[in-house]
Phi, psi and omega in degrees: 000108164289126173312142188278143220272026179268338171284143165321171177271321171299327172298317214255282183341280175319313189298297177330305172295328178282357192262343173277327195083012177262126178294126201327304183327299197273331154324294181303328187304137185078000190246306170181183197312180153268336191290024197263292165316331187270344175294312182271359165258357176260022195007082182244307190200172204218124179302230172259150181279311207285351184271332182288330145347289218279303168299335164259012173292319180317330210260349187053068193211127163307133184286344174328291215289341177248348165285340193041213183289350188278286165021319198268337156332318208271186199282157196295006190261293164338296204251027154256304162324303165319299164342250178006304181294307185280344142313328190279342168264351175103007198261094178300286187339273185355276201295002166261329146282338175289342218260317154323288194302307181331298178333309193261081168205153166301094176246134173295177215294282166008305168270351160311282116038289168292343181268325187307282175295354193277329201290313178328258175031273217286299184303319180304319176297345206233000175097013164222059188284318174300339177283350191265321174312303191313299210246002151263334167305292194312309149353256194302321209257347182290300168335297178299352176248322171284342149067034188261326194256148193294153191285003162302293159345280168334287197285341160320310202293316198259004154310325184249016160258301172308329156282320160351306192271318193292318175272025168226348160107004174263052198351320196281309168287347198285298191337294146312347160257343169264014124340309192274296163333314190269331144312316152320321178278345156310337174274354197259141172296005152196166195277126160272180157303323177263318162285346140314306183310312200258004178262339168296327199268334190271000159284327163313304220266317176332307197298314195279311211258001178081068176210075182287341192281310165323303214312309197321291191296339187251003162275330159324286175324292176315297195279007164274316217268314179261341154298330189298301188278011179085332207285073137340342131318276155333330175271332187294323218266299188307315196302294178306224259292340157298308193278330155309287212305322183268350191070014195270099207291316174317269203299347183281356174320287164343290188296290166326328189258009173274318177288271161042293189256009141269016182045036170273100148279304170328295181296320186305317177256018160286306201277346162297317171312312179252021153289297186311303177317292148344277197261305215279347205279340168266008172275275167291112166260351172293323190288328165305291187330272140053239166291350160292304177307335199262333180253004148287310175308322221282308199318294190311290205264008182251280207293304210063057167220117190293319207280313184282354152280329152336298197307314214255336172281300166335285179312297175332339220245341208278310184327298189281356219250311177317329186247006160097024190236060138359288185308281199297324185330288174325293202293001177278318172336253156028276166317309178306305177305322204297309197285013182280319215289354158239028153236193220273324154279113172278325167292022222254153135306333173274334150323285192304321177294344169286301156348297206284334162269022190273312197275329159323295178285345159305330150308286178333321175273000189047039166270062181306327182294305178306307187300285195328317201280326161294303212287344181295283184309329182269295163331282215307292181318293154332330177262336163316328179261046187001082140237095190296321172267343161272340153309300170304309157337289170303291175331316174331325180277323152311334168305323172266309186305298158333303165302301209263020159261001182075016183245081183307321180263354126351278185321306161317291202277342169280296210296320187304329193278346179284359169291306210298271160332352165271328196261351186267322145315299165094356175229179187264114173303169177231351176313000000 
């Protein structure tokens, strides 16, 4: 509930804690002094927005929400901080008004520049990543000849062209900028929070396209880097996507009981998910199937997200068709097509994975033509979003589908573009 924007920011601050139940002593611990606290409620003074973060997350409070109307008050630097936080939390709408009042103010070249990128951001988050894609190329490519902005900069920008191309499926570009990012944060004299950022996503993205050996070293990296700094999002996220990359059953623990005690439900059960897939499916595969099926409803009628219920029905279907239950295999099959049709990218990585388990049970059926037709459809996707080895993947079922039709040089001329495709990948998918 926001509070009325007639109070101080120390009146709204106080009420919130005491509504919490909480003492300056205990609010404030592990955070800053307590006289920090008794200061911003008698508003004599405002810490750092990251510290005033931290105190409202304790408070389970938006910070907007303790800032009010006051917020426009503080110096154009505060409210580029501010700025900052609420991209990095994710609250756009915000950060997209703050980004409005900012605009028309006297700013240096420098906070243009930071006002410039949190919008890139914002337009990627927001259902326009291609204007962001646009206008962060013009950006990095002005830059690199005029050479005016610090390599921090530099590697933010292309930290955040690369998610721009990541959210638009374009792997291949994403790669390459956040590359060019993380080379670039090599030069800066100690590792930052934005070269921590950009060396984690290019460790994602390794992990997804199969450069599991990249993947290793630069999640490695990420995750020293945010155990170091407390940032428990961050780690959680390097941990997982680390524990993909390696199979490594300890840290993907780790990682779960870390979304676990962030209350990250979503993520808490994609790292369940490949527990279940991995491990429990080899002790019980009824009991994985199971709890797949129960965190795909969950994905659909909770999260409202169809396409990663898709995902999740898949692997159920991958589990049983593996332990040999056709039958159950189908009837997940089944759910998955039901739950595709909402969702809204037909063109998703999760699409294509449902293809490869369409055709695969069509193997199971001896259907050859219909395999040959999934496995086409899924290879085609996979390879638009250059993932070049899951793309091969999939083809692969064609190959065997040739094969057990007896038409050997078919068979042939697929394994050949899947060769093809491997060596322009150059690693083994691990999905």
């Amino acid at each position: 509930m926001i509070l009325d924007q007639e109070m101080t920011i120390g009146q709204r601050f106080k009420k919130y804690r005491k509504e919490k139940g909480l003492s300056q002593q205990q609010l404030s611990e592990g955070i800053c002094s307590y006289s920090t606290v008794s200061q911003i409620e008698c508003d004599r003074a405002l810490p750092s927005v990251g510290t005033l973060e931290k105190l409202a997350e304790r408070l389970s409070v938006p910070l907007r929400e303790i800032l009010g109307e006051q917020e426009k008050s503080g110096d154009v630097s505060f409210q580029l901080d501010l700025l900052r936080v609420s991209v990095t939390k994710g609250d756009y709408k915000y950060a997209l008004e703050l980004i409005a009042e900012l605009e028309v103010q006297e700013l240096l070249e420098h906070q243009r520049h930071v006002l410039f990128l949190c919008r890139v951001e914002c337009l990627t988050c927001t259902g326009e990543p291609q204007v962001a894609a646009r206008i962060a190329t013009e950006f990095v490519q002005t830059q690199e000849k005029q050479q005016t902005i610090s390599d921090e900069m530099l590697c933010d920008a292309y930290y955040k062209l690369g998610k721009a191309y990541y959210y638009l499926r374009d792997f291949e570009k994403a790669f390459s900028s956040y590359e060019h990012g993380y080379h670039i944060s090599l030069r800066l004299e100690n590792m930052t929070r934005t070269a921590a950022l950009v060396t984690l996503h290019l460790g994602m993205l390794c992990g997804q396209l199969g450069f599991e050996d990249d993947a290793r070293q630069y999640l490695d990296i990420a995750r020293e880097y945010f155990a170091d700094k407390t940032d428990l999002v961050n780690l959680a996220r390097s941990m997982l996507s680390l524990a993909i990359a390696t199979k490594n059953k300890e840290i993907l623990m780790e990682a779960l009981s870390l979304y676990n005690s962030l209350n990250d439900i979503k993520n808490a059960y994609i790292a369940r998910q490949y527990f279940l897939y991995y491990y429990e499916s080899q002790v019980d595969y009824q009991s994985a199937v199971n709890e797949l099926q129960e965190i795909a409803f969950k994905f659909d009628s909770e999260l409202k997200d169809p396409e990663m219920s898709v995902y999740m029905y898949g692997r159920a279907f991958m589990v049983s068709l593996k332990s040999g239950d056709v039958e159950l295999g189908e009837i997940n099959l089944i759910e998955a097509e039901r739950i595709s049709t909402k969702v809204k990218n037909q063109d998703s990585h999760r699409i294509a994975y449902l293809h490869r388990c369409k055709a695969l049970n069509e193997m199971s059926k001896k259907n050859f033509e219909n395999a040959i037709i999934q496995s086409l459809k899924s290879s085609e996707l996979y390879g638009k979003m250059k993932m070049y080895s899951q793309s091969a993947e999939s083809l692969q079922i064609s190959a065997e589908a040739y094969s057990q039709m007896g038409k050997f040089q078919e068979a042939y001329e697929v394994l050949t573009r899947v060769n093809k495709l491997l060596r322009r990948d150059g690693r083994e998918s691990y999905e």
